[in-house]
Every structure is written in structure tokens, then in C-alpha cells.
C-alpha positions in Angstrom: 22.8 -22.8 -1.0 26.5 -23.1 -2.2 26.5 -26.2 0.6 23.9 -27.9 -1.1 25.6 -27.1 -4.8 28.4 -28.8 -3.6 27.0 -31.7 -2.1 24.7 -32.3 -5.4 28.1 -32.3 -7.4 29.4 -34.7 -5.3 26.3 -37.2 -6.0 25.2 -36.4 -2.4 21.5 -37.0 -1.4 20.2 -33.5 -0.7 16.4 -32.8 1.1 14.2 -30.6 -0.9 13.9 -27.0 0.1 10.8 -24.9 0.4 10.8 -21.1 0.3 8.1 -19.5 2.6 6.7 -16.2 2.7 5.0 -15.2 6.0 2.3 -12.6 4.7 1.0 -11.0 8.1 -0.9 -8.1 8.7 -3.0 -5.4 6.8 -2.0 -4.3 3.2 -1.1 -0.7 2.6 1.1 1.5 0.6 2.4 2.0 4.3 3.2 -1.3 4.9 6.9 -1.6 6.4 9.5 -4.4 7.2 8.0 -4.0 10.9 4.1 -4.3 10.1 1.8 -4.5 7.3 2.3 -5.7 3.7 3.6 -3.6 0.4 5.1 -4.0 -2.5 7.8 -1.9 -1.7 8.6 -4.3 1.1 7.9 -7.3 -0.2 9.9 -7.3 -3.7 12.9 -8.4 -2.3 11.5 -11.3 0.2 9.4 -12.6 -3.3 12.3 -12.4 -5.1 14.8 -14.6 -3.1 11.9 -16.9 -2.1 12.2 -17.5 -6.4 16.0 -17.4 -6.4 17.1 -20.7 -5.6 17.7 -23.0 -8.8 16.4 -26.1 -7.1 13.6 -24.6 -4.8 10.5 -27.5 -5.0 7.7 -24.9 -4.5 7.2 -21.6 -2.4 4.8 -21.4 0.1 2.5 -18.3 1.5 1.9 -18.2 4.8 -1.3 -16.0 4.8 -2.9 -13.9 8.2 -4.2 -10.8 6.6 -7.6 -9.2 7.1 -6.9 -7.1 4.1 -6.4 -3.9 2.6 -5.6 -1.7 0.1 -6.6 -3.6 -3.4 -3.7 -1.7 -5.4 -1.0 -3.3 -3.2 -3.1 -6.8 -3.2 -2.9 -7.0 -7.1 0.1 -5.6 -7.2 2.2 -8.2 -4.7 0.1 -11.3 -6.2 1.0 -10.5 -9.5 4.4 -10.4 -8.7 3.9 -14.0 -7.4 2.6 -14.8 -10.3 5.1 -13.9 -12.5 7.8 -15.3 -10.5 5.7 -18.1 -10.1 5.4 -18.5 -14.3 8.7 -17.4 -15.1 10.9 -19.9 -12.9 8.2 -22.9 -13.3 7.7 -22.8 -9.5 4.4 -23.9 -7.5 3.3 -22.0 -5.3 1.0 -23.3 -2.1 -0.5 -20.6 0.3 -1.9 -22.0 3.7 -4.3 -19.6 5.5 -4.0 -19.2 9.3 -6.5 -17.3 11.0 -7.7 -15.1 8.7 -7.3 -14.9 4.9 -10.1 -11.8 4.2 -10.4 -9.4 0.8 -7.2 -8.4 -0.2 -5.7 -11.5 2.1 -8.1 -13.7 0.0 -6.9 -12.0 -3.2 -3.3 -12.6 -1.3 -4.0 -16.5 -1.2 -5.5 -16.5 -4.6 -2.0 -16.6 -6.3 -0.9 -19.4 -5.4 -2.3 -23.1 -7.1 -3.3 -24.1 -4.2 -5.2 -22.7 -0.8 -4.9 -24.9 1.8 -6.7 -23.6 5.7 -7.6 -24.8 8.6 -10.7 -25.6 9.6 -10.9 -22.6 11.6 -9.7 -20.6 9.8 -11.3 -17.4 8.6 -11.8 -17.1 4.3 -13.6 -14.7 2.0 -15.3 -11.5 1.9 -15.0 -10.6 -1.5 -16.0 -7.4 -1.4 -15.1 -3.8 -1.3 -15.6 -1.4 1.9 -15.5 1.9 2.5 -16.0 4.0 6.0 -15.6 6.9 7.2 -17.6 9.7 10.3 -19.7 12.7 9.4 -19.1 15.4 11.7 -21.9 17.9 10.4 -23.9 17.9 13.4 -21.1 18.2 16.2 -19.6 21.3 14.9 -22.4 22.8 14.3 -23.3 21.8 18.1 -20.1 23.2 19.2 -20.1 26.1 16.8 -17.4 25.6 14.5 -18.0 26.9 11.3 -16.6 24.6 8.0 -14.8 27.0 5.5 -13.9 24.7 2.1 -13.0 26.6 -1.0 -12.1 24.3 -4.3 -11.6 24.8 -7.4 -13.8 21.7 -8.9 -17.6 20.4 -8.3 -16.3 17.1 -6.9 -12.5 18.5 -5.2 -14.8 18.5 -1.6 -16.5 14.8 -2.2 -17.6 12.7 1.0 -16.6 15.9 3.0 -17.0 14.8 6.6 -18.0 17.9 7.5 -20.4 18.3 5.0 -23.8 16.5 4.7 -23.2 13.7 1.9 -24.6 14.2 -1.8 -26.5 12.0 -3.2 -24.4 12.3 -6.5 -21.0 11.9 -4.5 -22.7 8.8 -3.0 -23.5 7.5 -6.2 -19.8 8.4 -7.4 -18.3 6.3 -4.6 -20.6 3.4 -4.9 -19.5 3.0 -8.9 -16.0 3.4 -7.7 -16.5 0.3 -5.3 -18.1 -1.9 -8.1 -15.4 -1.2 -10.5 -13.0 -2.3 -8.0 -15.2 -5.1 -6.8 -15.5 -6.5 -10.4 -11.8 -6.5 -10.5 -11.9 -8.8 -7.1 -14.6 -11.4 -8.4 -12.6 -11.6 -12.3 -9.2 -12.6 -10.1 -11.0 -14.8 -8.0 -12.7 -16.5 -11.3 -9.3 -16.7 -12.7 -7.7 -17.8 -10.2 -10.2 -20.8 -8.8 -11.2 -21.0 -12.3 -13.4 -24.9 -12.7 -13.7 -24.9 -8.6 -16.3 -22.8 -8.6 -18.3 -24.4 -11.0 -22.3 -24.9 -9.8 -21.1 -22.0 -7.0 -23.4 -19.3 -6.2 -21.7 -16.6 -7.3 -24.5 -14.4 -5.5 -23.3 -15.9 -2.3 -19.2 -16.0 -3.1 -19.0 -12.6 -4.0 -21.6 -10.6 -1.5 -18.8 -9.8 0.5 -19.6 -12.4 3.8 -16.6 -14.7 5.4 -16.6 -18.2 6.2 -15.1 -20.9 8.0 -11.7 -22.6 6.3 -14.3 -25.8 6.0 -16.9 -24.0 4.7 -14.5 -22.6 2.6 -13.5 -26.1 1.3 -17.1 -27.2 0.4 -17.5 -23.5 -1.9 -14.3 -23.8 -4.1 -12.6 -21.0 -2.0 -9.8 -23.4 -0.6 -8.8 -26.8 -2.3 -8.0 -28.9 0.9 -7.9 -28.5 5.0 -3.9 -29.2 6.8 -1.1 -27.4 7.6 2.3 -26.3 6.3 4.3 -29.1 8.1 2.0 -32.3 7.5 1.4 -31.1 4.0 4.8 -30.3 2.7 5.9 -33.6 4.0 3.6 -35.2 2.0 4.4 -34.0 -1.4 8.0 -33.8 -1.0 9.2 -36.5 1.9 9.8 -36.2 5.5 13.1 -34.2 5.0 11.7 -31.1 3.3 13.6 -28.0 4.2 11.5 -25.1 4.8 12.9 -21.5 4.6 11.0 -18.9 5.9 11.9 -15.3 4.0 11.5 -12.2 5.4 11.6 -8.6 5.2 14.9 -7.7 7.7 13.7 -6.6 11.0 15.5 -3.7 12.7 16.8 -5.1 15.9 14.4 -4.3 18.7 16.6 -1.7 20.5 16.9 0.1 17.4 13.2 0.4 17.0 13.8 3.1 20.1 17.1 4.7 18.7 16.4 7.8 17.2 12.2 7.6 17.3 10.8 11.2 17.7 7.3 11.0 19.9 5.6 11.4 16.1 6.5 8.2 15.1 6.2 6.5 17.8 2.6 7.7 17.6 2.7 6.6 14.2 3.1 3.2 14.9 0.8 2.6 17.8 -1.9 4.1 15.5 -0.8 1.9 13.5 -1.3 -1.0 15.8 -4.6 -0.2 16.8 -5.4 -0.1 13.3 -4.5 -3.6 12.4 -6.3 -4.7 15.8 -9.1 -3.3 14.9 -9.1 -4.8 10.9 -8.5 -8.5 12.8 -11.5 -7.7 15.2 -13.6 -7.2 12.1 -13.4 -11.2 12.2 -13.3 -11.5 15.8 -9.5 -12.2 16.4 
């Protein structure tokens, strides 16, 4: 940056730069440096993406199937309010999947751009889980739950399900859903006009050019081709990142626990991407 200051004083013709944020994986509070998206791990990377004085936009690089919705608001927000504050654009282009909190990911930036391939949507809320109630029983196991509160034990896997904890849950999930489909509206705002909003928001994923043709996306391309369009064939784009521990680290000083940890972590975010057949 201090090179480009320098040549800019000296009347030098300088290429625009583009900060890019690569946001890969599945959101969660857990999200680390190594895999998955948080806040936590993400403030800094927004931050310097914002930094430069004479950055031309910043660009999200969006894969995620989605996630937790706290950490989704919470990270776009921050984009926005980086994105107001320094009077930066801000582009995200989808790669193979930009699903739920992904989608709500892409939705703070002006513009979605995806491929046609690529996998958009599912505005929705999920929830799942495994009742157990008939296996111990079947092995004999006997479930002892003492609380101090109706509602301390809800959605007990061990436990037939209540119709009223059911209820609770599913009002939960609308709230949070509502939330979802008033971001989406504010963000797309006139581009879903004539939509059907039945459709948009039943939760169901589609094509990146199916996407295009219901307001979810604004154009089909790719970073490259797209950035050199708006801003010349000698754009500079900046990828920033989260440091990465060097990969014989990740083995220094890893107890068997979390190396557990992380390959259940793995087959997690395999199995969110699978949801969408990736």
C-alpha cells in the first residue's frame, strides 16, 4: 500500500485494487481461522478488506451451505456498516453453493453475481435432531431427568416429543424465519417485485440461473471477467484472510480430543454441502 502512496504522489498511473473475502464453509459460533465462518474470525479479515483509502470495491467470495443465523446477521452487518461508513461497493459472487445463512451471507453486498451452476436459496429455517425413546427402552436404559422448569427438558431426545414443545420450536423457527425473508426484502428490495414470495421464501434452492430470472442474483460471470469490466483489465485483486496456522503446526501440540474435534467437524460440513449434492 505505502508502494502505491508513493507512486500516486509521484503522478504515477496506479491499477485499481479489489479487496476479496473468501467466505467458505458452514457458519457457527465455532467457526475458526481453519474452517467455518464467525464473527470472531472474521472481524479482522472485514476490517482490512475496508482499510485501504483507495480500495474500488470489496468482493465476497461466497461457498457456504449455511448455518447459525446469529453469526449470519451478525458478519453481514458488519459488511454493511463497513460497506456504508467508507462509501465502498461491495460485490459477492457465489460459487457452488450460496444456501440460508450463505444466501443471507451474499445478501450484503449490492450485487450477487453466480454461476449458472451454482447453487442459491433456501430461505428457510431447519431444525433436526434423533429421538432415542424406543432404543433405550429396547436395550433397557432407563432416562432419569430432573429440572427445575416445565420447559428446562424441551425436545428431550430421550423423551417422546410434546406437542406444546413442538409448537414452542415451530414459533421459534418463524420468528427467526421472518427475520430471514425482511433481510432478503431489504436487501433485493425492487428485484423482487411481481416474485412469488410463496415460492422465494418456502425454503427450496435453485440454480444460479434460475436464481437470476427470481431476483435472487442480479447477473451470471465470474470474479475475474467481471471485475475487469467495471474497473479495466489491470484490476488488482487482494484476497484477505483469516491467518492459517502453518500445516505442521496444525499437529504440534494436538491432544487426540481435538483432533477428534476437527474431523467431526469435517464430516459435519460434508455432510451440510451434501444437503445440495456437493
Amino acid at each position: 500500500m505505502l508502494i502505491r502512496r508513493i507512486a500516486k504522489l509521484a503522478g504515477a498511473s496506479v491499477p485499481p485494487i479489489v479487496s476479496a473475502i473468501r467466505l467458505s464453509g458452514v457458519i457457527s459460533a465455532q467457526g475458526t481461522a481453519r474452517r467455518g465462518l464467525s464473527m470472531e474470525h472474521l472481524a479482522d479479515p472485514i476490517e482490512r478488506a475496508f482499510a485501504p483509502p483507495d480500495v474500488s470495491a470489496v468482493v465476497l467470495l461466497v461457498n457456504s451451505p449455511g448455518g447459525s443465523p446469529v453469526q449470519s446477521s451478525l458478519i453481514a452487518g458488519r459488511i454493511r456498516a463497513l460497506s456504508q461508513e467508507k462509501s465502498v461497493p461491495v460485490l459477492a459472487f457465489v460459487e457452488d453453493v450460496a444456501a440460508s445463512g450463505g444466501y443471507w451471507l451474499a445478501c450484503a453486498a449490492d450485487e450477487i453475481v453466480a454461476d449458472p451452476a451454482s447453487i442459491v436459496g433456501s430461505i428457510g429455517v431447519v431444525s433436526a435432531g434423533f429421538g432415542f425413546t424406543d432404543l433405550i427402552a429396547k436395550i433397557g436404559v432407563e432416562r432419569r431427568v430432573h429440572t427445575s422448569g416445565t420447559s428446562k427438558a424441551m425436545l428431550d431426545p430421550f423423551r417422546p416429543e410434546r406437542p406444546d414443545d413442538v409448537a414452542h420450536l415451530e414459533a421459534l423457527q418463524a420468528e427467526v424465519h421472518e427475520g430471514f425473508k425482511q433481510w432478503v426484502r431489504q436487501r433485493r428490495g425492487a428485484r423482487l417485485d411481481g416474485k412469488d414470495e410463496a415460492e422465494l421464501f418456502n425454503g427450496a434452492f435453485w440454480s444460479g440461473a434460475r436464481a437470476l430470472e427470481l431476483g435472487l442474483v442480479d447477473r451470471l460471470g465470474d470474479v475475474r471477467s467481471v471485475m475487469r469490466e467495471r474497473f479495466g483489465e489491470k484490476v488488482r485483486i487482494h484476497v484477505v484472510n483469516p491467518t492459517k496456522r502453518p500445516g505442521i503446526g496444525r499437529l504440534i501440540g494436538l491432544d487426540t480430543a481435538t483432533l477428534a474435534e476437527g474431523a467431526l467437524d469435517l464430516a459435519s460440513e460434508r455432510t451440510a454441502f451434501a444437503r445440495f449434492g456437493l
